[in-house]
Structure formats: C-alpha cells, structure tokens
SERO-47871 format. One line per field, with one value per residue: residue number from 0; x, y, z of N, C-alpha, C in turn. Coordinates in steps of 0.2 Angstrom, whole numbers, plus 5000, padded with zeros to 4 digits. Each point is the difference from the previous one (the first is absolute). Example, Ala and Ser with C-alpha at 12.3 -4.5 7.8 and 13.67 -1.06 7.14 Angstrom:
BEGIN
kenu	0;1
n_east	5066;4998
n_north	4972;5005
n_up	5039;4996
ca_east	4996;5004
ca_north	5006;5006
ca_up	5000;5001
c_east	5004;4996
c_north	5006;5005
c_up	5000;5003
//
This chain:
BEGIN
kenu	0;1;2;3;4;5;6;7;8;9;10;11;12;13;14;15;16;17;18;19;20;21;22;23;24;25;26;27;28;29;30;31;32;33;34;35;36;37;38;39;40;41;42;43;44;45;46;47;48;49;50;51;52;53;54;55;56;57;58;59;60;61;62;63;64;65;66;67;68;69;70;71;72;73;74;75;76;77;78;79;80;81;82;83;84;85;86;87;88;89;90;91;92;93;94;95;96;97;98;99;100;101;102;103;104;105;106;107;108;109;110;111;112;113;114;115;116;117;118;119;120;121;122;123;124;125;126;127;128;129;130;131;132;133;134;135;136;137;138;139;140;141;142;143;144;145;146;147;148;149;150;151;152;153;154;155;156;157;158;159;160;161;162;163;164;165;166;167;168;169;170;171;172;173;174;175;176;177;178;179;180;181;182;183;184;185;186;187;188;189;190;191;192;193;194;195;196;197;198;199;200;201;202;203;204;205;206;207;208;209;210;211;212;213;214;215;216;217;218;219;220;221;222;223;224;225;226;227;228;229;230;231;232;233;234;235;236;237
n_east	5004;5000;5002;4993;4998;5002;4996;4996;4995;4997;5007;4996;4998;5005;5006;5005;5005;4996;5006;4998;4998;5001;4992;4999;4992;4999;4999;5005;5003;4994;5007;5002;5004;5003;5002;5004;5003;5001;4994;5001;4998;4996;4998;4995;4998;4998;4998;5002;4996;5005;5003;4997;4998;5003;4998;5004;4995;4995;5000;5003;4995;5002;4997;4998;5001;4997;5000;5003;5002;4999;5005;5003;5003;5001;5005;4999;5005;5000;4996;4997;4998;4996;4996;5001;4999;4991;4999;5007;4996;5005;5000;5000;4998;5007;4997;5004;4996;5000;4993;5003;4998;5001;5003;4996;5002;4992;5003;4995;4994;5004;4998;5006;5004;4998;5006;4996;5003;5002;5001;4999;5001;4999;4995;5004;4997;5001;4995;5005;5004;5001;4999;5006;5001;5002;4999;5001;4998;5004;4996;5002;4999;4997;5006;4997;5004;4997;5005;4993;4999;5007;4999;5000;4994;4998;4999;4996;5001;4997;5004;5000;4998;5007;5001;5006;5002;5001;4996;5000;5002;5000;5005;4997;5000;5003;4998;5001;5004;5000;4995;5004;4997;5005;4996;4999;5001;5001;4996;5001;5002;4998;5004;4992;5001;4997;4998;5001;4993;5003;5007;5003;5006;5002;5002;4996;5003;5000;4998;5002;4994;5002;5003;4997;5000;5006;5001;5007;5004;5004;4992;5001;4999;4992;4998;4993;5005;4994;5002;5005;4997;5000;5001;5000;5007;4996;5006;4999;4998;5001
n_north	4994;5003;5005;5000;5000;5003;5000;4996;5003;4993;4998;5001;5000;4994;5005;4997;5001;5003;5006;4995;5006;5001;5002;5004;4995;5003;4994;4997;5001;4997;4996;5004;4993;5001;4993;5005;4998;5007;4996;5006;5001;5001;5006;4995;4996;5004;5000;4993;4997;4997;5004;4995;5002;4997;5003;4996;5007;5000;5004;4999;5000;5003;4995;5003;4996;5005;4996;5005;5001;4994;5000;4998;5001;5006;5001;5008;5000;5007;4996;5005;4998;4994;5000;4994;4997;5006;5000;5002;4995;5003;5003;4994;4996;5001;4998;4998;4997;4996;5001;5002;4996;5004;4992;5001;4997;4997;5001;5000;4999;5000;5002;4998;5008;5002;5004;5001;5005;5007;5001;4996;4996;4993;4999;4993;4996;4996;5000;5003;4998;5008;5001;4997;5000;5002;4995;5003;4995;5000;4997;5005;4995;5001;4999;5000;5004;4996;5006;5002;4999;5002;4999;4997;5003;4999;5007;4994;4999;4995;5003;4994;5000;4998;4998;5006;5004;4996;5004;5006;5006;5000;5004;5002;5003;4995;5003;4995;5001;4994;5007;4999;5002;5007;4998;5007;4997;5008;4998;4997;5006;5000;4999;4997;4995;5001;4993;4995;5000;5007;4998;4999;5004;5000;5005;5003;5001;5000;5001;5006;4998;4992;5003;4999;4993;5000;5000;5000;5005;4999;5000;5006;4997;5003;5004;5006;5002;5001;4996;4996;5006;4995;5001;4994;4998;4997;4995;5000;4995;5005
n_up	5000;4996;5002;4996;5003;5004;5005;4998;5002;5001;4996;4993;4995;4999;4997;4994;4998;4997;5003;5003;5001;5005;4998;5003;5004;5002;5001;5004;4995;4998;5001;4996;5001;4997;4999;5000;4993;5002;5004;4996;5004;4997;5002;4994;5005;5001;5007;5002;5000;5001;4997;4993;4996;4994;4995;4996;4996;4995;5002;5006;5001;5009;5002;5009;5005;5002;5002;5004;4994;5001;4998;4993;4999;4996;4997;5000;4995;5000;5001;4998;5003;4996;5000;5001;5005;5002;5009;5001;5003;5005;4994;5000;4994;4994;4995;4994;4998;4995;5001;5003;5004;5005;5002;5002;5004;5001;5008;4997;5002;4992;4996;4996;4999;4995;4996;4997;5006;5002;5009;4998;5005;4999;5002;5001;5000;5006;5005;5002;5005;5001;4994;4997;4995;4998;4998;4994;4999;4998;5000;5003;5004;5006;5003;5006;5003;5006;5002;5003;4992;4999;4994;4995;4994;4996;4996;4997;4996;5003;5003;4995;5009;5000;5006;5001;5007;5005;5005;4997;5006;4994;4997;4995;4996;4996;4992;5003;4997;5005;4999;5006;5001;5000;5005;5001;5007;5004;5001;4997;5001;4996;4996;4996;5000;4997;4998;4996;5000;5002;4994;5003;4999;5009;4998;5006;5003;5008;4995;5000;5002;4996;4994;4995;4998;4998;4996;4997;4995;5005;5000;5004;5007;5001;5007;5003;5003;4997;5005;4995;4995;4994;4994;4999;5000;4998;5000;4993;5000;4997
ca_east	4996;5004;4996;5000;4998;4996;4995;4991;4991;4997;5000;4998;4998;5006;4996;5003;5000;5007;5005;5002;4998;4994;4996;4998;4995;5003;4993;5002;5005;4996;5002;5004;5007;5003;5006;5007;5006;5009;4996;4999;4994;4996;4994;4999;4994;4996;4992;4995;4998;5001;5001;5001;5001;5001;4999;5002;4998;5005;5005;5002;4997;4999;4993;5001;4995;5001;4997;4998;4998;4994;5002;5003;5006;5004;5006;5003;5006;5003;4998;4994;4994;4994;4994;4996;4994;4999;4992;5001;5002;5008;5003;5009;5004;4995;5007;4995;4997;5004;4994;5003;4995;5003;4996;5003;4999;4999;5002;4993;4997;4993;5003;5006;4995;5005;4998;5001;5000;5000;4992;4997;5001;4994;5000;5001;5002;4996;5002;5007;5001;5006;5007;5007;5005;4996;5003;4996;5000;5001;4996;4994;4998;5002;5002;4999;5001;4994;5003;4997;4996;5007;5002;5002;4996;4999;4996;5000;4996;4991;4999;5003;5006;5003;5005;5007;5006;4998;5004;5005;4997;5007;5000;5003;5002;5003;5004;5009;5003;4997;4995;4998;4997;5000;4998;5002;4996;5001;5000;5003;5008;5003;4998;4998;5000;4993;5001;4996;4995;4999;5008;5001;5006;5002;5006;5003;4999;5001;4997;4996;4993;5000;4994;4999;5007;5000;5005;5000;5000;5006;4997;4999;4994;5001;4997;5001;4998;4995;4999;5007;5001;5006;5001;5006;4998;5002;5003;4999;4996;4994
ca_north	5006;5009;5006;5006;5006;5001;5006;5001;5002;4995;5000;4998;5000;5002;5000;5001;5007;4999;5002;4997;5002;4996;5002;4997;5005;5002;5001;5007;5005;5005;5001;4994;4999;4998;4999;4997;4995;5001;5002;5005;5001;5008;4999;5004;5003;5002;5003;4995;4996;4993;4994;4992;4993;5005;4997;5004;4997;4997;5007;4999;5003;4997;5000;4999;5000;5006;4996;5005;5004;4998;5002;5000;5005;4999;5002;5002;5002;5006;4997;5001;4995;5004;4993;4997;4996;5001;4998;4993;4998;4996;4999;4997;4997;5001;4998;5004;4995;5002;5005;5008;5001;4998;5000;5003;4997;5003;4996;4998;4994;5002;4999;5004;5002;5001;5009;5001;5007;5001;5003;4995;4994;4997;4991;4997;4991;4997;5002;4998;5003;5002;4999;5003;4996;4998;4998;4999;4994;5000;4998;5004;5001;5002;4999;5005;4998;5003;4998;4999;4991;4997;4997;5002;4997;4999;5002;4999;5004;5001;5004;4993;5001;4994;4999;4998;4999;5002;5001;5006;5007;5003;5007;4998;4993;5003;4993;4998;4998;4994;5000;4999;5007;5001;5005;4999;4996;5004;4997;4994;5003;4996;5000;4994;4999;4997;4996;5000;4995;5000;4999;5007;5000;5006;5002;5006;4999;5009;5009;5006;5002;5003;5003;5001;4999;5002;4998;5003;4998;4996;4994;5000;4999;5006;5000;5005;4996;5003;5003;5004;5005;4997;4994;4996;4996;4992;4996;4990;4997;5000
ca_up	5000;5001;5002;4995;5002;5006;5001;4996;5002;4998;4992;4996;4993;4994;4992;4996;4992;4993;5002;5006;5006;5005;5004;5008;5005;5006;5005;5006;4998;4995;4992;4996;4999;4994;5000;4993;5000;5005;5005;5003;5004;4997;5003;4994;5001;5006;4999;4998;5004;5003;4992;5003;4993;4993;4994;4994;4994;4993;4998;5007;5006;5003;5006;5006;5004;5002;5008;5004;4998;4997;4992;4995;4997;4996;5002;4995;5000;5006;5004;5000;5002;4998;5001;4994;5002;5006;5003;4999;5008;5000;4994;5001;4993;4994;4992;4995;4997;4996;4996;5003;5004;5007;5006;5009;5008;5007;5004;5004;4996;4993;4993;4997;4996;4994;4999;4992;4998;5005;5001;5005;4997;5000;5005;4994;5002;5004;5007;5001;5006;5002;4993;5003;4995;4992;4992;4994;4998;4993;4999;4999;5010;5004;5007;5004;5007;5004;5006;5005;5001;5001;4995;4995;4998;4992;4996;4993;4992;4999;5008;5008;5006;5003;5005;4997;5005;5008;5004;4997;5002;4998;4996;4994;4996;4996;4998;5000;4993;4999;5002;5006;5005;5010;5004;5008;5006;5004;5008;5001;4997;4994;4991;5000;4995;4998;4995;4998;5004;5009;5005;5008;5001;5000;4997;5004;5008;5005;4997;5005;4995;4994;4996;4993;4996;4992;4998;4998;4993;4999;5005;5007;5000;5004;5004;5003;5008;5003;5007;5002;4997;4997;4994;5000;4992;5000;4995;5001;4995;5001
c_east	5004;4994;5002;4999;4996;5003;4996;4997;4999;4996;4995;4996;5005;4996;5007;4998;5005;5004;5003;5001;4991;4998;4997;4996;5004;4993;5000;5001;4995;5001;5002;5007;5003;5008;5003;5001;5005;4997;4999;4993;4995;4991;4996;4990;4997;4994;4995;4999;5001;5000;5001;5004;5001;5000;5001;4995;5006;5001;5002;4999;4999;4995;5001;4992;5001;4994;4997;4992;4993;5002;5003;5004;5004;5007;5005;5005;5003;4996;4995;4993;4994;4994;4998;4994;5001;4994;5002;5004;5007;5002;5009;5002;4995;5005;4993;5001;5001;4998;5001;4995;5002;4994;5003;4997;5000;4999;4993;4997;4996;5005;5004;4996;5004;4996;5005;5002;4999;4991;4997;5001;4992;5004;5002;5003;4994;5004;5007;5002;5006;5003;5003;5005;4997;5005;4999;5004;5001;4993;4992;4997;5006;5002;4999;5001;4995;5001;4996;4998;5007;4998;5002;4996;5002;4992;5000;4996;4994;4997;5001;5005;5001;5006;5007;5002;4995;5005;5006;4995;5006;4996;5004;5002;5006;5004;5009;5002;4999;4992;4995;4996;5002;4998;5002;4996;5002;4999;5004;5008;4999;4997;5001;5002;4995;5001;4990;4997;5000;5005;5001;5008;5003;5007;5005;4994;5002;5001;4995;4996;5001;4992;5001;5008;5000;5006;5004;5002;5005;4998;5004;4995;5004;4995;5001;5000;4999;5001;5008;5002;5005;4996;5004;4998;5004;5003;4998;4995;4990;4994
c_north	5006;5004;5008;5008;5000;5008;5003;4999;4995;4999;4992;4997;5000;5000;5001;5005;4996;4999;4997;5002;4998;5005;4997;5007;5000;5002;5006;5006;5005;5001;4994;5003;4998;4997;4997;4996;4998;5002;5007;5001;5008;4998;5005;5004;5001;5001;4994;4997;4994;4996;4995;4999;5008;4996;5005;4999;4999;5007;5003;5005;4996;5002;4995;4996;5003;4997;5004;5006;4995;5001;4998;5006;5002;5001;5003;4999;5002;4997;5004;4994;5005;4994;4997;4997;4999;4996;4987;4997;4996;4997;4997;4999;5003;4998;5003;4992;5000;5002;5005;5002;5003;4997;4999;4995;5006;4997;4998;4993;5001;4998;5005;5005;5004;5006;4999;5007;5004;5002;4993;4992;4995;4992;4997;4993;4999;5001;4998;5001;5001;5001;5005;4999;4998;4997;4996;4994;4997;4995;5005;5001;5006;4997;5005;4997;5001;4999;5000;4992;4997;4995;5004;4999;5000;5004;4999;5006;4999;5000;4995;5001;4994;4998;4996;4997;5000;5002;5004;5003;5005;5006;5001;4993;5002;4991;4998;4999;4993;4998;4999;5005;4998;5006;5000;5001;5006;4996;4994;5001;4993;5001;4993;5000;4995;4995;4999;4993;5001;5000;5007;4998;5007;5001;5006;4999;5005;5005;5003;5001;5002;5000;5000;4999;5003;4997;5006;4995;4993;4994;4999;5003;5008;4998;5005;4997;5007;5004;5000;5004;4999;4996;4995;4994;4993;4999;4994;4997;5001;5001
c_up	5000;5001;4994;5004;5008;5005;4997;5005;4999;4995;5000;4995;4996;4993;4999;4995;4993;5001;5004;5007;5005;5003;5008;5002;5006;5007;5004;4997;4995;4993;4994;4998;4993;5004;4992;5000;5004;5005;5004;5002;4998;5003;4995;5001;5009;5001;4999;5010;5003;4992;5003;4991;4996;4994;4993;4994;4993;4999;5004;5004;5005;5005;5003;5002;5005;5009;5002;4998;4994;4991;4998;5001;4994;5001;4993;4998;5004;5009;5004;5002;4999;5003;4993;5000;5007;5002;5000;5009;4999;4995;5001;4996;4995;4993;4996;4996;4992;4995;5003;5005;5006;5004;5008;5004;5006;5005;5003;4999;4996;4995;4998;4996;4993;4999;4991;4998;5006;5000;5007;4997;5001;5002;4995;5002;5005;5007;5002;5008;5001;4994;5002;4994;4991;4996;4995;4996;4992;4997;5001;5007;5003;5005;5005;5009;5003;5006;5007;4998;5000;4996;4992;4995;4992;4999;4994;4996;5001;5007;5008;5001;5000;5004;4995;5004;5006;5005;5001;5003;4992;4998;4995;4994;4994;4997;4998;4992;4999;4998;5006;5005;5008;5002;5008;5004;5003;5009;4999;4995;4994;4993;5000;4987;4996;4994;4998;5003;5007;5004;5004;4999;5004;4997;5004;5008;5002;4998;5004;4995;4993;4995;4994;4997;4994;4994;4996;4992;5002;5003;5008;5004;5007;5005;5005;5008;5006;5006;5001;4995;4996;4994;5000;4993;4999;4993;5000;4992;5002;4996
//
C-alpha cells in the first residue's frame, strides 16, 4: 500500500481525469481537491455541502453530489458552483449512463432517480435501500450498492432487481481491468473484490473508513480512507 495524498477533509468520491490527475470530495472540508500526477495537492472548488461523489460528462464538466445541500452541483472551469438539479434528499452517488443520462443515488428508501438536463430529476427503477454506489454493466443493467440492505444488487433493462453480492454494508463500486467489481465496506475497514456467481474476495483490510475505489489508466486500484484524511493505492493483478 503507498500513500498518494493525505491531510484531506474526509476525502471521498474518486473520479480520475484524462490527464491523470484525481479528483476528491472532501466531506469535511466543503470542497473539492484535484491531485496531480506529481501529487501536488489544489483545492479547485468551494461552497458545497458535505460532498460525497463527482462525476464527469462527455464534454467534461463536472458535478458534485452536493449532500448537504439536497443537489446536484455543477462545477465550472474557473470553479464557480452553480446547481443543477435541486429539491433532491441526501444525494451520495451519481455517473452519467451511457445515454448521457445522470443518474444519482439517494441515501433513502426509494428508487434511483435520473435528470436528462438540468432543472429536476424523476424516479427511476424500483424501491432500493440506502444506494450508495452505481455501475453500469457492459451488458446494459446496472450494478448498484444498497448499503442500509448491505447487499449488492443487479438492475436489469426491464426493471428486475436481483441480489449479486450479500452482505457488504459498502460504498462505491468500480470495475478492475480483470473485469471484476470492488467495492468498499467503510465499518468493516475493507475493499472486497467481487467475482462472478456471488464469489466475495477481500483484497485490503484495516483501512480507516474506506470509500469509493477507483482505478486509474495503469490498472491500480485507489481508495479514500475516509476517517484517516489520505488516498492510498494498491499494486497488483487486478
């Protein structure tokens, strides 16, 4: 394990860029962080709420789920935050779908909901508990964590919910260059690695509340450890 960056706010939502630089929310801190390639540390936006997640569209803009404050966030270039989609409850995870949709995870018990532009978003799947994590399926379903039902479920195309994983309280998801999905388990300090039919592989153990893995372009695996104000990053076959 090496350590990328630490004294962060209780960083989490990794987003990589182009560039190979890593976006981070910064819960405590209000803000968002850009780290370099040469890990220089820049604090590129202000003025948010308990960020949890960040997401890049296909012309790269980025937007926050902005917790605190029940919204969507946009985030300018010059870092200006504007709202994109308001009147939304503890908004945690969001991606943009490959129909350029954003859809967002709210930390309640209802369904995911998806905004096709700014203004308000609409319900969209079937009742979920706690989502916490999204990811989109090369097949068309969605993967989503549900972390108060601490399991892992499968949204197909024609709206069946189906149990993937049991037993992960986690947050976040993110696919390995093997095609594997890990997510992280925050109370139980671990990043579980996910196979196919149900297999549960831990890969990382006594991490301070980690969060939302990510990978980068080189296939290493990243994770924010939450409660010790540090990104750190894993080498290996993943």
């Amino acid at each position: 394990m090496e350590v990328v960056a630490e004294g962060l706010r209780e960083p989490r939502g990794l987003l990589f860029l182009p560039d190979g630089s890593l976006l981070v929310a910064e819960q405590a801190g209000n803000t968002l962080a850009r780290i370099a390639p040469d890990g220089t540390l820049t604090r590129i936006a202000s003025g948010l709420n308990r960020p949890h997640d960040i997401a890049r569209d296909a012309a790269g803009a980025l937007y926050v789920a902005d917790t605190g404050n029940g919204r969507v966030a946009r985030v300018a270039p010059d870092g200006t935050v504007s709202t994109y989609v308001a009147g939304l409850t503890a908004p945690v995870d969001l991606d943009f779908d490959p129909a350029g949709r954003l859809i967002i995870c709210e930390y309640t018990r209802g369904p995911l909901k998806v905004a096709e532009g700014p203004g308000s978003a609409k319900p969209f799947g079937p009742v979920l508990v706690g989502a916490h994590g999204l990811l989109f399926e090369r097949g068309g379903g969605i993967l989503v964590v549900e972390n108060r039902g601490e399991r892992i479920s499968r949204l197909a195309g024609d709206g069946r919910l189906e149990p993937a994983w049991q037993d992960i309280k986690g947050v976040g998801l993110a696919r390995g260059p093997s095609g594997d999905v890990y997510v992280a388990e925050p109370g139980a300090g671990r990043v579980w690695r996910l196979k196919p039919g149900g297999v549960e592989v831990v890969v990382a153990e006594g991490l301070a509340g980690p969060r939302d893995p990510a990978f980068d372009a080189a296939g290493r695996l990243y994770v924010a450890e939450t409660r010790a104000g540090r990104v750190v990053r894993f080498a290996g076959a993943f």
